[in-house]
C-alpha positions in Angstrom: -27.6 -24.0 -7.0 -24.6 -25.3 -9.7 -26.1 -22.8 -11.8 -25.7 -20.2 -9.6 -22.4 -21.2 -8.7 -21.5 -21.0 -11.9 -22.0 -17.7 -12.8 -20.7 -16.6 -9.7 -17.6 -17.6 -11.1 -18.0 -16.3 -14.8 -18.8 -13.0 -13.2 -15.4 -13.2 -10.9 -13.6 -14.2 -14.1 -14.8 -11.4 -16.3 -12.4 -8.6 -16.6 -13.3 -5.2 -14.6 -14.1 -2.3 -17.2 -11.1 -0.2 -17.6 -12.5 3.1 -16.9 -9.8 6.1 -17.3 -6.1 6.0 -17.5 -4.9 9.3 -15.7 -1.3 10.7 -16.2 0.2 11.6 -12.6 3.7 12.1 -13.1 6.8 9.4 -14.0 6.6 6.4 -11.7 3.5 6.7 -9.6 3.9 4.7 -6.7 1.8 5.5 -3.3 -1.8 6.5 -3.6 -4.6 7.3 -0.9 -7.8 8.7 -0.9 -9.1 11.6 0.7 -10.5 15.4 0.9 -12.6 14.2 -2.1 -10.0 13.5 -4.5 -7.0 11.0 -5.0 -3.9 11.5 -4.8 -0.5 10.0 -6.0 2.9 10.1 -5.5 5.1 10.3 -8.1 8.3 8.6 -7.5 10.0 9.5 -10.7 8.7 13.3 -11.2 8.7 14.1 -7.2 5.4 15.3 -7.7 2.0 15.0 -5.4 -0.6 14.7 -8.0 -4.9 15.4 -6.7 -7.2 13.7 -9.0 -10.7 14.7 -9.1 -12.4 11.7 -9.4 -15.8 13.0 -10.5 -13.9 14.1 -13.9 -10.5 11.7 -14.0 -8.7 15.0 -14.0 -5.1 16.2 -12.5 -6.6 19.3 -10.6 -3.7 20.1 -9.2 0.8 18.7 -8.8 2.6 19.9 -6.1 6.3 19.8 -6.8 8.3 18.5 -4.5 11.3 16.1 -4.9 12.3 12.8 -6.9 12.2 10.1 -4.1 8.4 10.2 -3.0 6.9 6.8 -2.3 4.0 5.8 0.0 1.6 8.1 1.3 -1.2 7.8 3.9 -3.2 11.0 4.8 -4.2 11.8 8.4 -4.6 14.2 11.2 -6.1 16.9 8.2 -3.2 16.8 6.5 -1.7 14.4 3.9 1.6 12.0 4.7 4.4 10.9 2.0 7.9 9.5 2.5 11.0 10.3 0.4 13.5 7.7 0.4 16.5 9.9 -0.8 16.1 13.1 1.3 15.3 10.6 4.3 12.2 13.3 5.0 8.7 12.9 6.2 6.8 15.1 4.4 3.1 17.1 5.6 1.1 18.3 3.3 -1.7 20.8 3.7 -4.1 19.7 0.9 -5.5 22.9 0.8 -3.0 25.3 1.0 -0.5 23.3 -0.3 1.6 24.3 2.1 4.6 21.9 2.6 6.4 20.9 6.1 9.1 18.1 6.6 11.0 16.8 9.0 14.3 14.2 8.6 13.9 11.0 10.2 17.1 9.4 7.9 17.1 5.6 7.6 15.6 5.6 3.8 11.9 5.6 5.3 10.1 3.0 3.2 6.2 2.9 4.4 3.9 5.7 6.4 0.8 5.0 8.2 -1.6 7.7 10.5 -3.1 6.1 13.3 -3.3 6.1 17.3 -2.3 9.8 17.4 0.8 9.5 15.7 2.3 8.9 12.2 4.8 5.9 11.9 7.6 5.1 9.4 9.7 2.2 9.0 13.4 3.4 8.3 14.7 0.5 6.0 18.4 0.6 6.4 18.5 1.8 10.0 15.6 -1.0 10.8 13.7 1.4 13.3 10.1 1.8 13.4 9.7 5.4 13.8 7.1 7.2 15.8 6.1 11.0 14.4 4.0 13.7 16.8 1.6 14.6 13.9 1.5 18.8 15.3 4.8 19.3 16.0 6.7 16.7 13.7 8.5 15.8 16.8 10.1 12.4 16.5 8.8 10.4 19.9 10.2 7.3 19.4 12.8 5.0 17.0 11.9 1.4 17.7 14.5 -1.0 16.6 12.0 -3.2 15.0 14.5 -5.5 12.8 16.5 -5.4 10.0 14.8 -4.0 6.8 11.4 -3.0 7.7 8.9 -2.8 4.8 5.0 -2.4 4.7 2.7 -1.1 7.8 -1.0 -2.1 8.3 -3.4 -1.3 11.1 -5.3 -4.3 12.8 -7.3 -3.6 15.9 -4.8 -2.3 18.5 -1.7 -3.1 16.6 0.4 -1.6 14.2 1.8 -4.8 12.3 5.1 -4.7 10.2 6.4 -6.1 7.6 10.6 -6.9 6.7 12.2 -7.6 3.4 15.7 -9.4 2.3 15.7 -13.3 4.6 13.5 -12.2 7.3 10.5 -14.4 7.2 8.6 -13.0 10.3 6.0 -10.2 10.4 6.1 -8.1 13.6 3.1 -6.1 15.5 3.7 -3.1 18.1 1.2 -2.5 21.0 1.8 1.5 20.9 0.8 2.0 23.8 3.4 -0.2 25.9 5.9 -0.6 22.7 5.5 -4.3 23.2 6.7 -6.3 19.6 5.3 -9.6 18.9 6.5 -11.7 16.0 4.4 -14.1 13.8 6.6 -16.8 11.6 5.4 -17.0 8.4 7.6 -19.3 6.3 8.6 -17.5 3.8 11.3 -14.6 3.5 10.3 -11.0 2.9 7.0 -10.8 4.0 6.8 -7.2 2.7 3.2 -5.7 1.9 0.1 -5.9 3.5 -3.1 -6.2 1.7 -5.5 -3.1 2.3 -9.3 -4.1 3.6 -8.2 -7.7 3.9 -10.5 -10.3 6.6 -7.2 -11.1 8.4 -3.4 -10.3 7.4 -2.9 -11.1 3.8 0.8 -10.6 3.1 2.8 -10.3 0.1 5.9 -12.6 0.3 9.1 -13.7 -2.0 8.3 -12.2 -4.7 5.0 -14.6 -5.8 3.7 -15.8 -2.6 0.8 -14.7 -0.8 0.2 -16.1 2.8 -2.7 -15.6 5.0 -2.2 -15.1 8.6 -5.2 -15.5 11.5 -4.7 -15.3 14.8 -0.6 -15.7 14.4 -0.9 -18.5 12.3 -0.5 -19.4 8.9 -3.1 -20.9 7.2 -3.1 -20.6 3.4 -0.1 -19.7 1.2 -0.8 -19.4 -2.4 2.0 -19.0 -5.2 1.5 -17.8 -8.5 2.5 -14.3 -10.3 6.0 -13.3 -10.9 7.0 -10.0 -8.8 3.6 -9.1 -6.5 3.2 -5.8 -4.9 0.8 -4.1 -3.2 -3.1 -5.8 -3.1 -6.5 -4.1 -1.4 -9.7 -5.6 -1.0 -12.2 -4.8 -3.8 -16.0 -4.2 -3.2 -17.5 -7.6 -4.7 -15.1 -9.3 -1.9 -11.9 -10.5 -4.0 -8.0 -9.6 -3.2 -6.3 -7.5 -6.3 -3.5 -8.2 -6.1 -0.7 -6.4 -8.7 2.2 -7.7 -10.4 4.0 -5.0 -11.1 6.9 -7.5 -13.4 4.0 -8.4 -15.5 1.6 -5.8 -15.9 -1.3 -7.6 -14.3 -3.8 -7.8 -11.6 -4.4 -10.8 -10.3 -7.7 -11.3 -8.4 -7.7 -13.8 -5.3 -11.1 -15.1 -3.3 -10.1 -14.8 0.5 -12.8 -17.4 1.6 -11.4 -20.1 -0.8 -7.4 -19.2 -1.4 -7.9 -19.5 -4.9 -6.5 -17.4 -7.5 -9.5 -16.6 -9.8 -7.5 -15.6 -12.9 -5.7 -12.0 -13.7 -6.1 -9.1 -16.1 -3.8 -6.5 -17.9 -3.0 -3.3 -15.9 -0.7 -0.4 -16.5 3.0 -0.9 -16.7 4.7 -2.2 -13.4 1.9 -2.3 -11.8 1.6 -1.5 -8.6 -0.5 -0.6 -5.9 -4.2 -1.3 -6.0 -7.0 1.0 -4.1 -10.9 1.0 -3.7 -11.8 4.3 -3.5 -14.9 7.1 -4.5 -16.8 3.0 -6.0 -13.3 2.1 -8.1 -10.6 0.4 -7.9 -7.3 2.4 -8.8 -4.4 0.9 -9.8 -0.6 3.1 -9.8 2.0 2.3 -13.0 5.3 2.5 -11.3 6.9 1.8 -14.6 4.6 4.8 -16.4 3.1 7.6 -15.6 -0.8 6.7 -15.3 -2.9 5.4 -13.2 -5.9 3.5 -14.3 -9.4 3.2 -12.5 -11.3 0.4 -12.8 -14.9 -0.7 -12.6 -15.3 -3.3 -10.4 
């Protein structure tokens, strides 16, 4: 049984094999998988990058503008946000054909989910609400000042703030209900993709774990965390984008299990086609991983 134990955690300490580092486009930010390919958006280049990932190869870079940051893909089309045009933008992954709408506010974070696409609008602090067909906007939600990250959980759409706020915030769509969960810690920004519960990155180096509207593990450690997913053998990557790292947390436990060297500002991590994928805000790569 130790011995088991034991190289259980050799194997969760052992760096993941470093795969491919893929050139996107300056400052890669937002990633999401789908139509059997990945695909990034470059903040720096305002470029939407596919890679295939059967060959680690750019198959294909819509230009766009500077300014793009998270994407989410949805409804047969893909999603981005650009926080200096203030636009929505759809994106036909096939055509490539390019439709946008202005929803102002500096959006911030996009999701696709109960029939509509949602936004948070950082300076204006409105959740907004998108018809995914017409680009309508249905709603603008004041939600609270500075709203970061979204995440899906069940039948809520759960939000994260940035600056002093140290709640999180979920919306029943259907009756526009908020909720607000205390979590102890200011800017509760980024949710963690795949996570069992809400795992949310906070104050730079904190990570707290929320069940059932209640804290109940808050680890600290890193420098400047950003934007963690769940990888297949059941561990939290979480990047630190100040230092160049990955660090790799066990949800059962809250324990940090140690950290490994990523691309430059690292970013956002993603399981996706049997990888993990990590974005180089502060390059212009992204690097898969095994796992």
């Amino acid at each position: 049984m130790k011995l088991a134990l034991l190289a259980a955690t050799v194997a969760a300490l052992a760096s993941p094999q470093l795969v491919a580092r893929i050139e996107t486009g300056s400052s890669p930010g937002g990633a999401t998988a789908a139509f059997d390919a990945l695909w990034v958006a470059n903040d720096g280049s305002g470029t939407l990058a596919r890679i295939d990932p059967a060959t680690n190869q750019v198959t294909r870079r819509l230009e766009l503008r500077p300014g793009l940051f998270s994407i989410t893909q949805g409804f047969g089309a893909l999603w981005t946000v650009n926080y200096k045009t203030g636009a929505l933008v759809r994106v036909n992954p096939r055509s490539g054909r390019v439709r946008s709408v202005r929803v102002g506010g500096v959006p911030f974070d996009v999701v696709a989910a109960f029939g509509r696409v949602w936004l948070t609008a950082w300076e204006a602090g409105k959740l907004v609400e998108v018809d995914p067909r017409s680009l309508r906007v249905v709603r603008r939600i004041a939600i609270g000042p500075r709203p970061t990250g979204l995440h899906v959980a069940g039948a809520g759409l759960w939000v994260g703030f940035g600056r002093s706020a140290t709640k999180i915030a979920r919306l029943d769509p259907a009756s526009g209900k908020v909720e607000r969960v205390e979590v102890g810690v200011r800017a509760p920004s980024w949710f963690v993709t795949g996570a069992p519960g809400l795992w949310i990155q906070a104050a730079d180096n904190v990570l707290v774990h929320v069940e059932r509207g209640h804290v109940v593990d808050r680890l600290t450690f890193g420098r400047t965390l950003a934007q963690g997913a769940l990888a297949p053998d059941g561990t939290l990557w979480i990047p630190d984008k100040e230092q160049s790292l990955v660090y790799r947390v066990d949800p059962k436990t809250a324990r940090v299990l140690g950290s490994f060297a990523a691309g430059p500002g690292a970013f956002l991590a993603l399981h996706a086609y049997g990888s993990m994928w990590v974005t180089s805000y502060a390059g212009a790569d992204v690097w898969r991983f095994k796992p």
